[in-house]
C-alpha positions in Angstrom: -24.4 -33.0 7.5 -24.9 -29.8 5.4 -24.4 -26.5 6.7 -27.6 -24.8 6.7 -26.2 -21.6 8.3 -28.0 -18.5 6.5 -25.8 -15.8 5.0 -26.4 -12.5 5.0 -27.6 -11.2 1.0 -27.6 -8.2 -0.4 -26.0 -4.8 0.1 -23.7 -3.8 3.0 -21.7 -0.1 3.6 -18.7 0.0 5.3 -15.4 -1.8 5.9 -17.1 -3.6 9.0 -19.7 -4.8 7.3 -17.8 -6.6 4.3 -15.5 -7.8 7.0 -18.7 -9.7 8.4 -19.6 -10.6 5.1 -16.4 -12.4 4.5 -16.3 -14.0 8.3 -19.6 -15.2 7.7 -19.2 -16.7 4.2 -15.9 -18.7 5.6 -17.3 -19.5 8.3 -20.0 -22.2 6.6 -18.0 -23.0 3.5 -16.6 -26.2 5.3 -20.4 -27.1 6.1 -21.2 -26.4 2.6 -18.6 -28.4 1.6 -18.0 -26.1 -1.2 -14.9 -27.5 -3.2 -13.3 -24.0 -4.0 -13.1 -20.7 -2.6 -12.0 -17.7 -4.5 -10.3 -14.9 -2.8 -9.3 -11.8 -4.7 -8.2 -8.5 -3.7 -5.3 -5.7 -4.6 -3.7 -6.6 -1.4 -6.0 -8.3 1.3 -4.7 -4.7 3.7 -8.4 -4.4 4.9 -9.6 -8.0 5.0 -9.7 -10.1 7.9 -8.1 -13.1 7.2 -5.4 -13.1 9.4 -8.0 -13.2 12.5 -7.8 -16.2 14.6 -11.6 -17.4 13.5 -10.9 -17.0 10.5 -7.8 -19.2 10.1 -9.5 -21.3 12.3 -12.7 -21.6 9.7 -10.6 -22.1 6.7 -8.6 -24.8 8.6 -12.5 -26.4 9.1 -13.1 -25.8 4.9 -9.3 -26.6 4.0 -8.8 -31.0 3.2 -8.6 -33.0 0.0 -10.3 -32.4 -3.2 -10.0 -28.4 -1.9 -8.8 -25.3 -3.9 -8.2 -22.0 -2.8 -7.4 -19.3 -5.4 -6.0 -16.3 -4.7 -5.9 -13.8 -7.1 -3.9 -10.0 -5.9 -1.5 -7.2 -7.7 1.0 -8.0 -4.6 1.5 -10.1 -2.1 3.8 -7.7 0.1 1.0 -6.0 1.6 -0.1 -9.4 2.5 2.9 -10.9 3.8 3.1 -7.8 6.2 -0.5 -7.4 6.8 -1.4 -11.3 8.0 1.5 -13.3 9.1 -0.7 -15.9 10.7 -2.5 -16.3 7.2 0.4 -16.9 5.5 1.7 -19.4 7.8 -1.4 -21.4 7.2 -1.1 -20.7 3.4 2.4 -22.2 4.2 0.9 -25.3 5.3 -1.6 -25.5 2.7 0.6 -24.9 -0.3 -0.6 -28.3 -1.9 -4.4 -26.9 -2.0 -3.7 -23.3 -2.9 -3.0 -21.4 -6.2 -1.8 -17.6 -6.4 -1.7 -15.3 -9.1 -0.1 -11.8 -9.1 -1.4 -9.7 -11.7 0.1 -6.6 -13.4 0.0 -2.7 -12.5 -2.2 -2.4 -15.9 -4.4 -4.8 -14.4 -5.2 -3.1 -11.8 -8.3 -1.9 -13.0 -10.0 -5.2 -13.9 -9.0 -6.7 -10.5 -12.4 -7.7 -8.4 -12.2 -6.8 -4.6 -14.6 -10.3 -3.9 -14.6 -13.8 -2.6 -16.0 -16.2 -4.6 -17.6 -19.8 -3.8 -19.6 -22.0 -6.6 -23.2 -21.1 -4.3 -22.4 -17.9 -3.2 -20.3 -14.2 -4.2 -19.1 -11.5 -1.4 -18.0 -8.4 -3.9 -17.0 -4.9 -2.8 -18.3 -2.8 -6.0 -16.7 0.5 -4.7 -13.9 -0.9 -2.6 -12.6 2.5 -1.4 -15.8 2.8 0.6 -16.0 -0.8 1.2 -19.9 -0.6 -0.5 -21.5 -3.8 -2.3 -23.2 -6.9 -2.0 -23.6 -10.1 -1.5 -25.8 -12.9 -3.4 -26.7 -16.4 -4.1 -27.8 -15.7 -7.6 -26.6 -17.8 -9.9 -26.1 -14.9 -12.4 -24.1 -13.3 -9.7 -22.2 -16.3 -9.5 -21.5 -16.8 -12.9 -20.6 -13.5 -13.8 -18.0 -13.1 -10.4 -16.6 -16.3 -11.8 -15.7 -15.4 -15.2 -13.8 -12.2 -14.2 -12.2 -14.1 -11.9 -10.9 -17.0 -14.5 -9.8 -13.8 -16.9 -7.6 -12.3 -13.9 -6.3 -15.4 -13.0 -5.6 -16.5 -16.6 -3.5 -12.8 -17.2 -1.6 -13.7 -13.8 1.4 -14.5 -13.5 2.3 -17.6 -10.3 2.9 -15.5 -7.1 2.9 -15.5 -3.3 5.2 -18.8 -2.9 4.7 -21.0 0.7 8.0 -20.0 1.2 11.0 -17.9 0.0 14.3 -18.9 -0.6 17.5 -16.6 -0.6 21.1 -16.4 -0.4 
């Protein structure tokens, strides 16, 4: 049964706010049944994906004919920042593709989570200001800076890392 679960549009101010915004959205993608989920951010420091709910909610989404794409400059701050995210990403490497992209880059990169019916996109990330929206303008436009990122990336943020 579809997820009819409202989400919050338009603007929100403040790191709380996006962090809601983001909680929300993964929250009902599983209901949604949306096939891909879009996650892109310098380095995920201020998200909340390493909260328990959250893992828990993209366990719900997370199953065959799922993609996650994960789009950052560096995967350290990660790594340091959500240890219980990357053990799921550990456990999910088969659904999940990472891209690191370059220091020039930088620029270009969106702070935003993307999903085919709806965009969560921090427009002035310092401040944590900007919106959300089911328009399909929105959508489209999120998407196609997200496929150039992703196509200038280079693989990153392995399941696991091997050393001597």
């Amino acid at each position: 049964m579809p997820d009819d679960t409202p989400l919050t549009p338009g603007p929100f101010d403040g790191p709380s706010a996006f962090a809601e915004r983001l909680r929300e959205t993964i929250r009902v993608a599983g209901g949604r049944a949306w096939p891909t989920l879009w996650l892109c951010d310098a380095g995920f420091t201020d998200w909340p994906i390493g909260e328990a709910g959250v893992i828990d909610a993209l366990q719900a989404w997370a199953g065959s004919a799922r993609r996650l794409r994960l789009v950052m400059q560096d995967d350290r701050l990660l790594r340091a920042r959500h240890p219980r995210f990357v053990a799921w990403r550990q456990r999910w490497d088969h659904i999940i593709d990472c891209r690191l992209c370059a220091a020039s880059d930088a620029a270009d990169l969106p702070s935003a989570l993307w999903t085919p019916g709806w965009t969560v996109e921090r427009h002035d990330p310092a401040r944590s200001r900007g919106s959300s929206s089911d328009s399909p303008a929105a959508v489209a436009s999120l998407r196609q800076r997200l496929d150039d990122v992703f196509a200038r990336g280079r693989p990153g943020f392995p399941a696991s890392i091997l050393g001597l």
